[in-house]
N, C-alpha and C positions, 0 to 999 in steps of 0.2 A: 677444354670445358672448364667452367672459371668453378670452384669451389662457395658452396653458399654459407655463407656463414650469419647465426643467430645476429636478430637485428639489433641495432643498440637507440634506435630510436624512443622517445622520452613516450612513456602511457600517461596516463589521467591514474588507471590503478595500477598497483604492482601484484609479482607473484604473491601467492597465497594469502592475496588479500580476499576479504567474505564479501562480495556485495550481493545489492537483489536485482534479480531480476523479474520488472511487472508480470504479472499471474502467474511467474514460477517459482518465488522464491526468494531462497537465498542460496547464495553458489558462492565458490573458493574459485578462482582464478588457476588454476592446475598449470596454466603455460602460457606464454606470451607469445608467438609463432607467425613468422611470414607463410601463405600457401598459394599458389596458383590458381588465382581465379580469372576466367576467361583472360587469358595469354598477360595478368598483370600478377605482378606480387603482391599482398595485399599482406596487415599485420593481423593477426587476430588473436581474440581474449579467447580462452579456450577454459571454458566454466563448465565443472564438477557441480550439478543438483542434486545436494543428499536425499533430499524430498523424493524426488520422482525417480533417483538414480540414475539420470542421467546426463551426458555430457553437451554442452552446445560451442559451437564457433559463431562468435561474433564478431564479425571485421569492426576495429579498435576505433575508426572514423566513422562508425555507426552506432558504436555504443552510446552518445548521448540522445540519438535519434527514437533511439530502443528502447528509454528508459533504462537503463542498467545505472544505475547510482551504488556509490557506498553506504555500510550499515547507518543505521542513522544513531546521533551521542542519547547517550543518556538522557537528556534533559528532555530532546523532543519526543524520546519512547516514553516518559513521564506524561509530559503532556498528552498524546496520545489515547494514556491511559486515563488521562483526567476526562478527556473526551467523550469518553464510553461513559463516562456515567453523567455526564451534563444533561441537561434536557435538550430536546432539540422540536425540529418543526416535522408536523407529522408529515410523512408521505404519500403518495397518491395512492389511492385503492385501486385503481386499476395494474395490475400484478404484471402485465406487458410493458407499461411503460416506467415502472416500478425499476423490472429488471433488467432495461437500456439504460437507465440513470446509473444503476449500481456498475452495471459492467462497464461504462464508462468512468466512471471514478477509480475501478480496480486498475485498467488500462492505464490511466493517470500516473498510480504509482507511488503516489507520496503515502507515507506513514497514517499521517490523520485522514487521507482521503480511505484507505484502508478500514482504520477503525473507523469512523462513519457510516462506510457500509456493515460492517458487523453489530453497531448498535442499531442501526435502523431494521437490517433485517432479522435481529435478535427479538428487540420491540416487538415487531408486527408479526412474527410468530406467536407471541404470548394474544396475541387478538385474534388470529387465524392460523390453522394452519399454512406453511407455507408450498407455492407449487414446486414439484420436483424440478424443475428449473434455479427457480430462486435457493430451494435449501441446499443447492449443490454451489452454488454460488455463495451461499452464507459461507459451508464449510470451507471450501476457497478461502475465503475471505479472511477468517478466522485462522485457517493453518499458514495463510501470509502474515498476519498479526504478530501472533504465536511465535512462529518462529525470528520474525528477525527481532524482537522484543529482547527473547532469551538470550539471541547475541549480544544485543547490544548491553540486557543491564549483566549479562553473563551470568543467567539464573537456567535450572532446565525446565523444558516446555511442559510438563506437567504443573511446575510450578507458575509459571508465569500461567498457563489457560485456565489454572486455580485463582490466579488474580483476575485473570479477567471477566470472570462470569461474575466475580463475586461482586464488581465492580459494574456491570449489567446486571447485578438483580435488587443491586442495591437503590435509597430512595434516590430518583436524577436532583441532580445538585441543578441552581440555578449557574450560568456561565459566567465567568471572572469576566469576562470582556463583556460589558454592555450592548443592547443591538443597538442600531442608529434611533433617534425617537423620531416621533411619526408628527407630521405637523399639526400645528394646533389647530381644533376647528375655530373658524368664524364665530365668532356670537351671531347668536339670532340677530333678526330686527328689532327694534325697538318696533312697539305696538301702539304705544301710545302715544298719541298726537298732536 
């Protein structure tokens, strides 16, 4: 019987690196590990969720399928933050289809798709209350914010969910980036003949 020995194949992350994982987090890398799945060896990321306290296996050639990415730098947890107080385009009142758009953006992953849904459905609380769906999903939203923010600018989450509301209730700034401009209309007819 041949002895197995730890793999030494090359990861995307290393050990006790922070990344997140979409709608859970952010998670430490605890182990890098070959395990037996159906009669194959397979490697896998073996992530510690302080959040939910829990541990997950992800086979290593699914993690980019998975969403798992690394914490994001500085600059774009900045931007993120600048995000939340931009103005933005209002969204549907219909609270169903509201919260398929949002939970598809969580899914997503990325940092600004994150804050986005936490200004919009921060927003639309202050106009309605929101349905027990949606504000479980704001909170969601918000404790994935939160937390990989505090990593990244290495501040703690009190502090950081102290910037961010202040930065949600503040007046929305207009956005550094212009939208596209919209065409010009037609002049009338001339009327006169």
């Amino acid at each position: 019987m041949k002895k197995v020995t730890k793999s030494r194949e090359t990861t995307k992350y290393k050990l006790k690196q922070q990344v997140v994982y979409p709608l859970q987090g952010v998670g430490q890398i605890i182990s890098i590990e070959k395990r037996l799945f159906k009669d194959q060896k397979l490697l896998y990321y073996i992530i510690y969720l302080e959040v939910t306290d829990m541990t997950v296996m992800v086979p290593v050639d699914k993690a980019d399928e998975l969403g798992i990415r690394a914490i994001v730098s500085k600059k774009k947890s900045d931007e993120a933050l600048t995000l939340i107080s931009e103005e933005f385009e209002p969204i549907p009142a219909d609270w169903k289809l509201r919260y398929q758009m949002n939970l598809d953006l969580l899914k997503q992953g990325s940092i600004k798709d994150i804050a986005t849904v936490v200004r919009a459905l921060y927003h639309r609380s202050k106009v309605k209350e929101l349905p027990i769906l949606e504000r479980k999903l704001f909170d969601s939203a918000l404790r994935l914010l939160v937390d990989e923010v505090s990593f990244s600018l290495n501040k703690s989450k009190d502090d950081v969910e102290e910037l961010i509301f202040n930065k949600l209730e503040a007046e929305p700034k207009k956005p550094v980036k212009k939208p596209a401009k919209k065409p010009a209309k037609k002049p009338a007819a001339d009327s006169a003949g």
